[in-house]
N, C-alpha and C positions, 0 to 999 in steps of 0.2 A: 504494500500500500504506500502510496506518493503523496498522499494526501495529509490534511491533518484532521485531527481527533479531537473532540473536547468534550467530555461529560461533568459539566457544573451544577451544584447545588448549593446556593447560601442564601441564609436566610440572616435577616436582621433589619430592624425597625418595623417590624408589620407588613416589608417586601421579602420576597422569595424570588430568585431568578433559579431556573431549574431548565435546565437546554439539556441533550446530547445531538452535538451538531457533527456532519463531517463533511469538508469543505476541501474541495481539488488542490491539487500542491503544483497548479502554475496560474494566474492571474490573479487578479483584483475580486476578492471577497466582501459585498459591503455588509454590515449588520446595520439596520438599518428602526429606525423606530423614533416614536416621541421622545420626549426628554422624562426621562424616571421609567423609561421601558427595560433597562438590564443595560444595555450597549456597551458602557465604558465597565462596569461590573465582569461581565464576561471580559474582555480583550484582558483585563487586569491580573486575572484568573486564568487566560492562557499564558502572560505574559510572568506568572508567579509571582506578583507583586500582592496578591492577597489568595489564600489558599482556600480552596473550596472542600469541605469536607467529605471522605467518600471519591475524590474526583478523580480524572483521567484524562492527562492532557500527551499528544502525541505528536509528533512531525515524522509521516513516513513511520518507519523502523524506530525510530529515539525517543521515548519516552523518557516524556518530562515530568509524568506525575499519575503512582499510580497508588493508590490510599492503599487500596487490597494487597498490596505486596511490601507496605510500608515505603514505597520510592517517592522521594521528591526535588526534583532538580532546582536549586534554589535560582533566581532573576540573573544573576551575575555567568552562570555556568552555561545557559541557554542561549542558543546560537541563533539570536532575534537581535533587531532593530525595534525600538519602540521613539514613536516622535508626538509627543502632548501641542493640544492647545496654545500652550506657554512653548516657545522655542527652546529656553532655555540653556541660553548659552553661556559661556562662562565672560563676563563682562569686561575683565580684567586681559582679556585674550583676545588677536586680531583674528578673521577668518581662518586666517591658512593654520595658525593655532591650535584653534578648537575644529580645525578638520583634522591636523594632526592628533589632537590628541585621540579619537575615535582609532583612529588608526596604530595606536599605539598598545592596544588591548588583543592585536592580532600578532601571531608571530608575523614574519615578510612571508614566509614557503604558503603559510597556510590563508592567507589575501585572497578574496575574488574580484574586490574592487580597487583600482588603482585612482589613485588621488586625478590627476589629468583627466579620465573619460567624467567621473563623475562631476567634476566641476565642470565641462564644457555641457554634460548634459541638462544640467539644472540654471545653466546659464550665470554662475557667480562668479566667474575669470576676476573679471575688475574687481569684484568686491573682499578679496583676498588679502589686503592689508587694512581694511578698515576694521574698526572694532565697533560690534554689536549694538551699541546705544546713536550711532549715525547712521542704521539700515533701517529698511523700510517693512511694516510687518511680514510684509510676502517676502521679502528679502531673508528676512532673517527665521521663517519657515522653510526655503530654500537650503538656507547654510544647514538647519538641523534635519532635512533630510538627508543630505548630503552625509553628516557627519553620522547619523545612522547609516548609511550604506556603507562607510569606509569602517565600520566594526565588522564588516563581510558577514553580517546575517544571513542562516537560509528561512528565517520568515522574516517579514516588516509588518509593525503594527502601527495604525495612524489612528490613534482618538480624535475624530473633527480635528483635523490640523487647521481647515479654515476659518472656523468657528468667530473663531475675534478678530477676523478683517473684515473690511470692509466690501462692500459688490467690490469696486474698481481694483480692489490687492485681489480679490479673489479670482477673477477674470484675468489677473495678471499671473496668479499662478497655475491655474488648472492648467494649460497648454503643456508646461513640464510636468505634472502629473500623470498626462494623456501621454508623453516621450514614453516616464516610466514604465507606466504599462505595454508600450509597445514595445522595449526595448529589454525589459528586466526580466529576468529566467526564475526570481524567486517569486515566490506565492505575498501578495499583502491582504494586511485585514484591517479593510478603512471602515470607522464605525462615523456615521454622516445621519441626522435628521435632515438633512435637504436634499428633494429629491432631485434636484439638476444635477448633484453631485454625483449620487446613485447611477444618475443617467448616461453620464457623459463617463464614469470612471470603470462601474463594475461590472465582473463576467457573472459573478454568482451572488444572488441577492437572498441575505435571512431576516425576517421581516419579525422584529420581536415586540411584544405585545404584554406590560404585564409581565415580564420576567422569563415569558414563553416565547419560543420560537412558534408560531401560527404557520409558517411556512419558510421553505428551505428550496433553491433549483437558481438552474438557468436562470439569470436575469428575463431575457424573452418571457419563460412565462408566466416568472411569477407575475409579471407586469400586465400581462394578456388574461389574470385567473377570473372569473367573476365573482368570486365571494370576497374579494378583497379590497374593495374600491374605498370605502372608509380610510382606510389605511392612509391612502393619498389626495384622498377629499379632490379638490379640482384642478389637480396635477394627474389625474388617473390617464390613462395612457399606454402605447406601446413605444419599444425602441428596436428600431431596424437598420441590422448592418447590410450595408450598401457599396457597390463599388462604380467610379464615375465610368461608363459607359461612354457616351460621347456629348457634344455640344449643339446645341441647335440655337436657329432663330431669336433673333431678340434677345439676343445676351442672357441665353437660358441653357441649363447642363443637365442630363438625362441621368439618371441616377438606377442600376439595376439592380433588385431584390429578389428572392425568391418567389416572391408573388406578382412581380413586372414590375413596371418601372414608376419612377416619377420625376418633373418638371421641377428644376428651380433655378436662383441665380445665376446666372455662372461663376464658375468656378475658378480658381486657378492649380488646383491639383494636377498632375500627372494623369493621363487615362489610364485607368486600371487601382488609381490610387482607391483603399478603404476607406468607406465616412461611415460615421454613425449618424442616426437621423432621430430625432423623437414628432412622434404623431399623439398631440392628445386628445381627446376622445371627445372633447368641448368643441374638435375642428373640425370633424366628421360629419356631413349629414347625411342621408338615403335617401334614395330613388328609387321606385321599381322599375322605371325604363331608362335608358342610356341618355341622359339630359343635354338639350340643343341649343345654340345658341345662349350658353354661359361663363364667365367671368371666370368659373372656376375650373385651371387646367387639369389636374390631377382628377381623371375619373379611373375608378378601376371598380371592374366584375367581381360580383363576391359572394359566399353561402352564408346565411346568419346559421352560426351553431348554437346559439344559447340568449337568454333576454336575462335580464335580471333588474330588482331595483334599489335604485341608491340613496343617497341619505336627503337629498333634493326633490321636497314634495312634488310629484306631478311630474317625476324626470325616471328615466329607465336607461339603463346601460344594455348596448347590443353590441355582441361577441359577433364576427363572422372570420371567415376562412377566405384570404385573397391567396389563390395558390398557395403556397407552402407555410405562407407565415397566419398570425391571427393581428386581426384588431379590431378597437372599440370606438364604439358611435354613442352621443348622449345626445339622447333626443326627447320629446316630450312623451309621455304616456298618450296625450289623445293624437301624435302621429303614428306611434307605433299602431293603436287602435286602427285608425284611419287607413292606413295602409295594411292593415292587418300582418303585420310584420313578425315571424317568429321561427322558429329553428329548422329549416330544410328552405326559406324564402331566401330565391334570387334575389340582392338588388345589387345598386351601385352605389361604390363609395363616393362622396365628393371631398375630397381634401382639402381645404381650403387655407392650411398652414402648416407646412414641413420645420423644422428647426433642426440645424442642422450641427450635430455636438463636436465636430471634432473634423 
């Protein structure tokens, strides 16, 4: 097994977080939930910085914590990066510094990250003589990723690293987050109450509820499920990986999915280049026949699998099948009526706004 393992149980103040989760050992992992849902509780607890009692923490083969056998690998021994809210770097210390010092907790033989790629890829070159209290907060979440990587973890753990920036830091840093993930061979476990983060960052999404994991998969579906719409209130939605196909008219670029295509900006990627896309469910309407002379370019053919309703009196959520992928429509209850709309009904989608994450 490549994956990792975690079976947490603790209780304290009148909350209980009780998970056994097991999450693939290559991409971006989010936990994902309100604030008092478990999130930073669990990660803590894989990370052994607070011991779950009974518990069972694993990466692959290496067990870090196994109550039944009396094993417990204490925080410092465990071959993890962890990066808090707070950067927390040592004040006193210029960048190259406090990269060095991460790097000093590694023999040189036993290194997977060398000082050079990872500063070029988090983009802090320039900011390598300055010391911490002159950087900017995305700067200086940058520097503690960074100085997490050069500890050569083979897990990395992000508690909301963006939490306390601002939109304009945070936009400034997602884009090396988005590197990360393309480019990093080890497994992370970003824990994010905001779902653009979720969106744009993770491969597999655990959606904790109350101390409970309610759901565990593929981002795709957990995002696609219909009992889960609450969850994300008027962010509810799908996310579809897409590759740029070609360019057409009017300064617009064809984007190809498993379930055909769609119409937006143009681009400047590469063709063939991968985009993620979010479709939310608030931009969908239906049709039962293929609609003429309209504003909106994205139509696509589709089976509704399933109806369901949401926490918006008078509002219903519809699941359908565009070729290989699934997505959701929120539309009123007396069109769904009207239309007599329900699980084996053709219609069409009408898109009326792509967003495009990456």
């Amino acid at each position: 097994m490549n994956g990792i393992r975690a079976r947490v149980c603790i209780a304290r103040n009148g909350f209980t977080l009780d998970v056994d989760l097991e999450l693939p050992g290559r991409g971006v992992s989010a936990l994902f939930g309100h604030s008092g849902s478990g999130k930073t509780t669990c990660l803590r607890a894989i990370a052994g910085l607070e011991r779950a009692p009974g518990g069972y923490v694993a990466l692959g083969g290496e067990v870090w914590q196994d109550d039944a056998r009396g094993l417990f690998v204490p925080p410092h021994r465990r071959a993890l990066g962890v990066v808090f809210q707070d950067a927390g770097l040592f004040p006193h210390m210029n960048v190259r510094a406090n990269l060095e010092f991460g790097m000093k907790r590694v023999q040189p033989a036993e290194r997977k990250f060398a000082l050079g790629p990872v500063v070029e890829m988090l983009g802090i070159g320039a900011l390598l003589e300055r010391r911490p209290a002159s950087l900017s907060g995305g700067e200086r979440q940058r520097v503690a990723i960074a100085r997490a990587l050069l500890c050569s973890p083979r897990l990395l753990l992000m508690d909301e690293p963006l939490a306390a920036l601002d939109l304009q830091r945070r936009q400034e840093i997602l884009p090396y987050l988005e590197r990360m993930h393309d480019e990093l061979s080890i497994p992370i476990i970003y824990v994010s109450h905001a779902p653009d983060e979720v969106a744009r960052l993770a491969d597999h999404l655990v959606l904790l509820e109350a101390g409970r994991a309610v759901a565990s998969g593929p981002l795709g579906e957990i995002l696609a499920r219909m009992d889960l719409p609450a969850a994300f209130a008027d962010d509810t939605g799908v996310v579809l990986d897409t590759v740029l196909a070609g360019h057409e008219e009017d300064d617009m670029s064809r984007l190809q999915f498993a379930g055909g295509a769609l119409s937006v900006g143009r681009r400047r990627e590469a063709l063939g280049a991968r985009l993620r896309c979010r479709i939310h469910a608030r931009d969908v309407s239906l049709a039962l026949e293929r609609p003429q002379r309209t504003s909106i370019v994205n139509l696509l053919p589709a089976v509704v699998t399933a109806t369901a309703a949401t926490g918006t009196p008078g509002h219903v959520l519809v699941q359908m099948r565009v070729g290989e992928v699934l997505l959701l429509a929120r539309i009123s209850e007396r069109s769904r009526r009207e239309l007599a709309i329900g699980p084996g009904s053709p219609v069409w989608a009408q898109v009326k706004a792509v967003a495009l994450l990456s």
